[in-house]
C-alpha positions as a Markdown table, in Angstrom:
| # | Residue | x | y | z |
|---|---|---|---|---|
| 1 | Unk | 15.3 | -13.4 | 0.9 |
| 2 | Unk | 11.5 | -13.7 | 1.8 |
| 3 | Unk | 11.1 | -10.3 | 1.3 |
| 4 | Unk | 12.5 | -9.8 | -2.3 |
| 5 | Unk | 10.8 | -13.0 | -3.4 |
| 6 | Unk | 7.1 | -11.0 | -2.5 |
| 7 | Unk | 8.6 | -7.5 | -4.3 |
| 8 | Unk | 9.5 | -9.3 | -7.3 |
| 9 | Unk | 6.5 | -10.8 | -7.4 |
| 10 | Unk | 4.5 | -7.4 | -7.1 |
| 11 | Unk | 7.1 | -5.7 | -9.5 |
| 12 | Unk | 6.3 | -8.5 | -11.9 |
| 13 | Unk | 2.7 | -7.7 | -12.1 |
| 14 | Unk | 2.8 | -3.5 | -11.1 |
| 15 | Unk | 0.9 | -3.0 | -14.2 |
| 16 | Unk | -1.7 | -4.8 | -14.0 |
| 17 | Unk | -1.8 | -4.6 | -9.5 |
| 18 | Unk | -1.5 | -0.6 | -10.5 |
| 19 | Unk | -4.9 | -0.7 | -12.8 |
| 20 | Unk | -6.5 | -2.6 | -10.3 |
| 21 | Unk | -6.1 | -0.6 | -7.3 |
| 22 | Unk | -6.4 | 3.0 | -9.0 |
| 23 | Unk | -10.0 | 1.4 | -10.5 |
| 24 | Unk | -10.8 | 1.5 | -6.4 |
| 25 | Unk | -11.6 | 5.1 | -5.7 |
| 26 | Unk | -9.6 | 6.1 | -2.8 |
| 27 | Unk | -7.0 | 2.9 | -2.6 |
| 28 | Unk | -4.0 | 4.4 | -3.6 |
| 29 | Unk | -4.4 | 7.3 | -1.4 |
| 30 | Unk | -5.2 | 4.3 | 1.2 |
| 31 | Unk | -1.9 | 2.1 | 0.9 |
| 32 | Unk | 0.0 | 5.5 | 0.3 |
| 33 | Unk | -0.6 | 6.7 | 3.7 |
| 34 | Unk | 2.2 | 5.5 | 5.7 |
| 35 | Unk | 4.5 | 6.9 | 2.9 |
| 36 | Unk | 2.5 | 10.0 | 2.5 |
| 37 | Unk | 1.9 | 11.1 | 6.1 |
| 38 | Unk | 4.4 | 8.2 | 8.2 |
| 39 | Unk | 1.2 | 7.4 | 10.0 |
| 40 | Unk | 0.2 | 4.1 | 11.0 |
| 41 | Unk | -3.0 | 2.7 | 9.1 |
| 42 | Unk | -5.8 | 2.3 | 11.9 |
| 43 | Unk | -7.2 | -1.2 | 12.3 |
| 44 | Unk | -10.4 | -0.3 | 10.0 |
| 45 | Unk | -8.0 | 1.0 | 7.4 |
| 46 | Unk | -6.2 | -2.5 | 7.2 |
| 47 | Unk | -9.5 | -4.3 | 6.8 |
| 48 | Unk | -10.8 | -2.1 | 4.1 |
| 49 | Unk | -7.6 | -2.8 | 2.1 |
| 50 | Unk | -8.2 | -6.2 | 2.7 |
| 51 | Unk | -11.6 | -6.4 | 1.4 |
| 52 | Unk | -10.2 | -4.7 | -1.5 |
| 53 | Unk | -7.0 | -7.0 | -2.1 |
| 54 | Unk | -9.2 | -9.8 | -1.3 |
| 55 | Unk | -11.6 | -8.4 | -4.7 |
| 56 | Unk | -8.0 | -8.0 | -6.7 |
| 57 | Unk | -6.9 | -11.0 | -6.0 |
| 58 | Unk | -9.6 | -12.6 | -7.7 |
| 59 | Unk | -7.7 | -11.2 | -10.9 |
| 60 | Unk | -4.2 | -11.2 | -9.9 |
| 61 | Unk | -3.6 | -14.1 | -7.9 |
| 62 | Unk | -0.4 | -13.3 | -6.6 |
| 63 | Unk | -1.9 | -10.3 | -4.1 |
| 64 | Unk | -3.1 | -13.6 | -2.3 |
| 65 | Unk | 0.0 | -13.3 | 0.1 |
| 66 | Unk | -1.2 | -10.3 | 1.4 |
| 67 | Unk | -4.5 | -11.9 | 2.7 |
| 68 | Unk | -3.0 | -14.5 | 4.7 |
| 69 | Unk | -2.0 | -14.0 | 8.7 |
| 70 | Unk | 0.9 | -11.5 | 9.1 |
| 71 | Unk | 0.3 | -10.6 | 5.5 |
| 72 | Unk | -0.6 | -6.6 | 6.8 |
| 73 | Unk | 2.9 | -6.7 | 7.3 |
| 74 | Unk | 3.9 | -6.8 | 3.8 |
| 75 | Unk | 1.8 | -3.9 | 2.6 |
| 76 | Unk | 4.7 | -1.5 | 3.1 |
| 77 | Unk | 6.3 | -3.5 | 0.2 |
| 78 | Unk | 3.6 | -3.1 | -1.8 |
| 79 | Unk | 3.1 | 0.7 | -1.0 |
| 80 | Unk | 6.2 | 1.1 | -2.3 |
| 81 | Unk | 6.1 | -1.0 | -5.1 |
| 82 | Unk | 3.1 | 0.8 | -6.7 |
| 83 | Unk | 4.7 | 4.5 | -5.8 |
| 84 | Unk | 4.8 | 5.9 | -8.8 |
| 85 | Unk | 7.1 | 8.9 | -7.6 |
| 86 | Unk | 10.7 | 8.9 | -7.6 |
| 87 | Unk | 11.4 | 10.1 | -4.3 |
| 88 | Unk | 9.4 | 9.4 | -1.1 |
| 89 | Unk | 7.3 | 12.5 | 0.5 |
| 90 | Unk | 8.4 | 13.6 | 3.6 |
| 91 | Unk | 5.6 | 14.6 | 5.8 |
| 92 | Unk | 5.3 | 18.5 | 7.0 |
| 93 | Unk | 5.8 | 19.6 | 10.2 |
| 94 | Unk | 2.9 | 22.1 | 11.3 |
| 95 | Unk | 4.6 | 24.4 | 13.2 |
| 96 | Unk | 1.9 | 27.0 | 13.1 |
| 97 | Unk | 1.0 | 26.1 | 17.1 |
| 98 | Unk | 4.8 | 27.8 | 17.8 |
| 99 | Unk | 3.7 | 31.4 | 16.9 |
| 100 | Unk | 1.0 | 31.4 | 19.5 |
């Protein structure tokens, strides 16, 4: 219930969150890493999203949630909030070792 609370309040303000974040060079590709590659964000990859929500949320108050403790747990929901694809990527396997 939590949960859908925080992704309508993203989904309320996706436009202007969206504007925000692709004014950051290299943000998006930052919170769309996990859904891009299904790898973890390293602990310096979490603080520098912080830094930049804590910027945004100057503007849009509501990315406040993401800033408190446990909030790095809720930046899946926000990934996927601001995907602008349809369908998720699914990472490639490099099999190019097997050939060897």
């Amino acid at each position: 219930m939590i949960l859908n609370y925080f992704k309508r309040l993203i989904i309320t303000n996706k436009g202007l969150i969206l504007e925000q974040v692709l004014a950051i060079k290299g943000l998006m590709q930052l919170l769309m890493k996990q859904r891009n590659t299904s790898q973890k964000w390293t602990r310096e990859e979490k603080r520098e999203i912080r830094i930049h929500l804590k910027n945004i949320s100057k503007i849009i108050p509501a990315l406040i949630i993401f800033l408190l403790i446990g909030g790095s747990f809720l930046l899946p929901i926000l990934a996927e909030v601001l995907d602008r694809r349809k369908t998720r990527r699914i990472p490639q396997i490099d099999n190019s070792h097997e050939n060897l």
